[in-house]
C-alpha positions as CSV (number, residue, x, y, z in Angstrom):
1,X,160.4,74.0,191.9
2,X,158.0,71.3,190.1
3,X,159.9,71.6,186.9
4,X,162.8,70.8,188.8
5,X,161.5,68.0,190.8
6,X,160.3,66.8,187.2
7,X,163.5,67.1,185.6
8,X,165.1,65.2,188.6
9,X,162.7,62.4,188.0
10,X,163.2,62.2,184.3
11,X,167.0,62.1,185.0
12,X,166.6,59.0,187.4
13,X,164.3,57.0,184.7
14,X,166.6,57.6,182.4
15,X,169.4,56.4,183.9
16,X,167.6,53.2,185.1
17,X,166.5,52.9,181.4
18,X,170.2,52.8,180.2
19,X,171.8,50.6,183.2
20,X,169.0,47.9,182.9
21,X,169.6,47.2,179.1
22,X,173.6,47.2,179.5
23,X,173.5,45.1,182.2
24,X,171.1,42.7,180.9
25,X,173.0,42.7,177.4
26,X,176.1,41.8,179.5
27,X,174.6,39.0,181.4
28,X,172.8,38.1,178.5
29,X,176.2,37.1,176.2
30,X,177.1,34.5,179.1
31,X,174.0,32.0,178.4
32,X,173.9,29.4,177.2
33,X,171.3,29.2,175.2
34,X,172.1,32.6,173.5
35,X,175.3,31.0,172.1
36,X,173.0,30.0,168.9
37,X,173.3,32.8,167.2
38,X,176.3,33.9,165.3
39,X,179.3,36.2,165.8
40,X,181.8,37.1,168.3
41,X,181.5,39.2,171.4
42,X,183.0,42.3,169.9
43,X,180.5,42.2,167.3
44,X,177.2,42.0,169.5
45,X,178.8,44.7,171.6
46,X,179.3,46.7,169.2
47,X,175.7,45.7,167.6
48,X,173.9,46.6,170.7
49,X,176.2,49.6,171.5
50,X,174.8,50.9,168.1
51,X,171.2,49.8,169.0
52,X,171.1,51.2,172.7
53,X,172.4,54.2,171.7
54,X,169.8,55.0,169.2
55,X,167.2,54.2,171.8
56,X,168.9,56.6,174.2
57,X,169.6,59.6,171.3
58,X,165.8,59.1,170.6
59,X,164.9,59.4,174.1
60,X,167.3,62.8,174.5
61,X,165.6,64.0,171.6
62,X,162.4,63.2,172.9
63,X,163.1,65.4,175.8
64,X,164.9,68.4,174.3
65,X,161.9,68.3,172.2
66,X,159.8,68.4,175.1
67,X,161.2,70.9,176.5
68,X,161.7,73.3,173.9
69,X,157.7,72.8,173.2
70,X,157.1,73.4,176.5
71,X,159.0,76.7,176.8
72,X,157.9,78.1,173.4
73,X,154.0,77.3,174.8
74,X,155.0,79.3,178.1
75,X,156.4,82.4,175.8
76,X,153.6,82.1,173.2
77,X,151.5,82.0,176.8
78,X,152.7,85.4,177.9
79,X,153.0,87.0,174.3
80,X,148.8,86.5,174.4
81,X,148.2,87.3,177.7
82,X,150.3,90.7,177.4
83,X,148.5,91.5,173.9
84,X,145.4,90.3,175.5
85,X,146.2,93.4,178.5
86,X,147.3,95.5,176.0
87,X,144.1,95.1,174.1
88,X,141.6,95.4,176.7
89,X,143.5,98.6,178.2
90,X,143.2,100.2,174.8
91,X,139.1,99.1,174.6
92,X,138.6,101.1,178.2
93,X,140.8,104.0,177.0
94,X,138.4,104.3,173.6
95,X,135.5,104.1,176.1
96,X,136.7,106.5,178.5
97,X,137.6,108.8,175.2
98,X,133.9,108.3,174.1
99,X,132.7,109.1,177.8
100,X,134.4,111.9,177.7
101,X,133.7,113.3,174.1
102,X,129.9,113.0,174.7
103,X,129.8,114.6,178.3
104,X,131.7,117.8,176.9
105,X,129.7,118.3,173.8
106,X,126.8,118.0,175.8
107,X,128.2,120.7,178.5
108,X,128.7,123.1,175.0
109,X,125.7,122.0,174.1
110,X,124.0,123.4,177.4
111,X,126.5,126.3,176.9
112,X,124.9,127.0,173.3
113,X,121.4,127.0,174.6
114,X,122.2,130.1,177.0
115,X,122.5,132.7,174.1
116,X,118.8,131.5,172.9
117,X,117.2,131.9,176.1
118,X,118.5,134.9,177.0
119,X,116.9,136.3,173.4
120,X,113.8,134.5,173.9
121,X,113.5,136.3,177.6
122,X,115.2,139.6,175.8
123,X,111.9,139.3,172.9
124,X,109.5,138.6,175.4
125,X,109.0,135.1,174.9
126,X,109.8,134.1,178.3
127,X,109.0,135.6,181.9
128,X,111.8,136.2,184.1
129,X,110.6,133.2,186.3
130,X,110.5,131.1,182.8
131,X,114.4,132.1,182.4
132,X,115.3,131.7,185.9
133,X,113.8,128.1,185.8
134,X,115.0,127.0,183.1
135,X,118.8,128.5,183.6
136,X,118.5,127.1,186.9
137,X,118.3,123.3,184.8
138,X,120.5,124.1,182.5
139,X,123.2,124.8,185.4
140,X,122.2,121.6,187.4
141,X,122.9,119.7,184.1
142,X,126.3,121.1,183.9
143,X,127.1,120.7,187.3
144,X,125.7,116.6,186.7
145,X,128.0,116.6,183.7
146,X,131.0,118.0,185.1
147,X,130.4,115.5,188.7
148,X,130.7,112.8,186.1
149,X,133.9,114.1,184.0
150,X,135.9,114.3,186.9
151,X,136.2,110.4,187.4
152,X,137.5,110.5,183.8
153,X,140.6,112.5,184.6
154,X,142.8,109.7,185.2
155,X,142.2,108.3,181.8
156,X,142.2,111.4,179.3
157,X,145.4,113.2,179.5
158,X,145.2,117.0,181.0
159,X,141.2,116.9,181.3
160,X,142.1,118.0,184.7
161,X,143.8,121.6,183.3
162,X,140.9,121.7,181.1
163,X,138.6,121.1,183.1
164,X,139.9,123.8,185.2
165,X,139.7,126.0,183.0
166,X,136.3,125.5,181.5
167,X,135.0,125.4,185.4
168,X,136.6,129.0,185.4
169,X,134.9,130.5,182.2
170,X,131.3,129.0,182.8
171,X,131.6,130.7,186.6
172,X,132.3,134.1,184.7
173,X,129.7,133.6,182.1
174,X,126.9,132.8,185.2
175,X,128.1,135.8,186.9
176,X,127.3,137.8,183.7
177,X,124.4,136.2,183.0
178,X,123.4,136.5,187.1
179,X,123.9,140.4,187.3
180,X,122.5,141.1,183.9
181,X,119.3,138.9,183.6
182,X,118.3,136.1,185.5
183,X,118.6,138.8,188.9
184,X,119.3,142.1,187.0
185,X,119.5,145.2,189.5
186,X,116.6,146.7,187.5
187,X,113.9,143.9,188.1
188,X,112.5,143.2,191.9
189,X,110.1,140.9,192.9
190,X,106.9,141.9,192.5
191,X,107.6,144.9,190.0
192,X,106.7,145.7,186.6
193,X,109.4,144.3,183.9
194,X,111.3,146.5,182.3
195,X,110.4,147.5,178.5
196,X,113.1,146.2,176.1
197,X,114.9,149.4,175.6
198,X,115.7,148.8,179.4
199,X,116.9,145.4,179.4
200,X,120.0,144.1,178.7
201,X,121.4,143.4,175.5
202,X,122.0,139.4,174.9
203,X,125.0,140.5,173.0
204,X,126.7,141.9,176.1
205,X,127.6,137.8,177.0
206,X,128.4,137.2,173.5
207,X,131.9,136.9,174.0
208,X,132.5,135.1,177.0
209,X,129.9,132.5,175.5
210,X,131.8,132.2,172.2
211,X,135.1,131.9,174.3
212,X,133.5,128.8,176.3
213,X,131.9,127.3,173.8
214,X,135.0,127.5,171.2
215,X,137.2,126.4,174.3
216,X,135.3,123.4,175.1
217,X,134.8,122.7,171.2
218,X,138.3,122.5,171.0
219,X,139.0,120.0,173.8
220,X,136.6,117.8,172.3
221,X,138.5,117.9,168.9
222,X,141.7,116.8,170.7
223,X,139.7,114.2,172.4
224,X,138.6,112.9,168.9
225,X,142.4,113.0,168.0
226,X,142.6,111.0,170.6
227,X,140.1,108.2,170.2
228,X,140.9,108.0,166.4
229,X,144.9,106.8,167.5
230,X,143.5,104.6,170.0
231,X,141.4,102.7,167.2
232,X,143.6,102.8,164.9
233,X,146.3,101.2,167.7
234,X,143.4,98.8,168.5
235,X,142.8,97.3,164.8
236,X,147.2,96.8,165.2
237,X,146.8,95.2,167.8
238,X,144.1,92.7,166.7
């Protein structure tokens, strides 16, 4: 609306620009004391016919120029801005990649630690209440880790499935390591711990630790897949 209320006034200068010297010209040739200078009528209109209209060809000029400035400024405008979107949604996509990477590989890394605890407790190392403590950490760290992955879901495609799925191997792997160690049926409070030959066998979580740990190691390769596109689209875009 302000571009056309501009345009209208443009239109109305102009045309009181190109009546005023026409009808000045026009009264002018009737004078008196402009009948000095030399040359018929038809050649002083035909003189300032020439002259008037390269004012006025200047003048259109001026403002198709204007104009076409003014419109390639408004693209040029929203070319950067949407780059300058694009760019800062690719930044907070490489940042929630990064979040992400970090908070899994320290989940596998809390994963990892389980197999040497268990053989630390299984050679003695440890007391039962030293593994139950400490597995009891480990799991709240998990637990913090995982709170914090699920607000990154929206922004990592299928974390959600994956995180499904890694919520559904660690609850196996705690069962196993629940029933077998940290609360074996063999130990009760207050009793005499078993000798070695009685305990169980690390080895016997082996495999659903190896399956987490592998799984999860995996996710955060594709995540790393990932990030390295989004960098790579990033230094494009710049």
């Amino acid at each position: 609306m302000r571009v056309i209320k501009w345009l209208i006034g443009i239109i109305i200068v102009l045309i009181f620009i190109l009546s005023v010297p026409v009808l000045f010209v026009a009264r002018g040739m009737t004078w008196k004391w402009t009948s000095f200078a030399p040359g018929n009528t038809d050649a002083w209109i035909g003189f300032w016919g020439g002259y008037l209209g390269a004012i006025i060809g200047a003048l259109a000029a001026g403002v198709i120029a204007y104009f076409v400035a003014h419109k390639q400024i408004n693209l040029q405008s929203e070319k950067d801005n949407k780059r300058e979107k694009q760019f800062l949604a690719t930044q907070l996509r490489i940042e929630k990649y990064q979040e992400t990477y970090s908070l899994l590989s320290e989940t596998n890394r809390e994963f990892g630690s389980y197999l040497g605890l268990l053989v630390e407790y299984y050679k003695f190392e440890i007391t039962l209440d030293d593994l139950r403590r400490r597995d009891n950490q480990s799991q709240n760290n998990i637990m913090a880790f995982r709170r914090r992955l699920l607000g990154l879901e929206p922004f990592v495609e299928g974390l959600k499935d994956s995180l499904d799925v890694i919520a559904e191997l660690h609850e196996k792997l705690v069962d196993v390591i629940s029933t077998n160690f940290t609360f074996p049926n063999v130990v009760h409070e207050g009793t005499v711990m078993p000798s070695p030959k009685t305990r169980p066998n690390p080895r016997i979580i082996e495999k659903q630790l190896m399956e987490l740990t592998y799984y999860t190691g995996d996710i955060c390769d594709k995540i790393n897949i990932y990030l390295k596109n989004e960098i790579e689209q990033l230094e494009k875009e710049s």
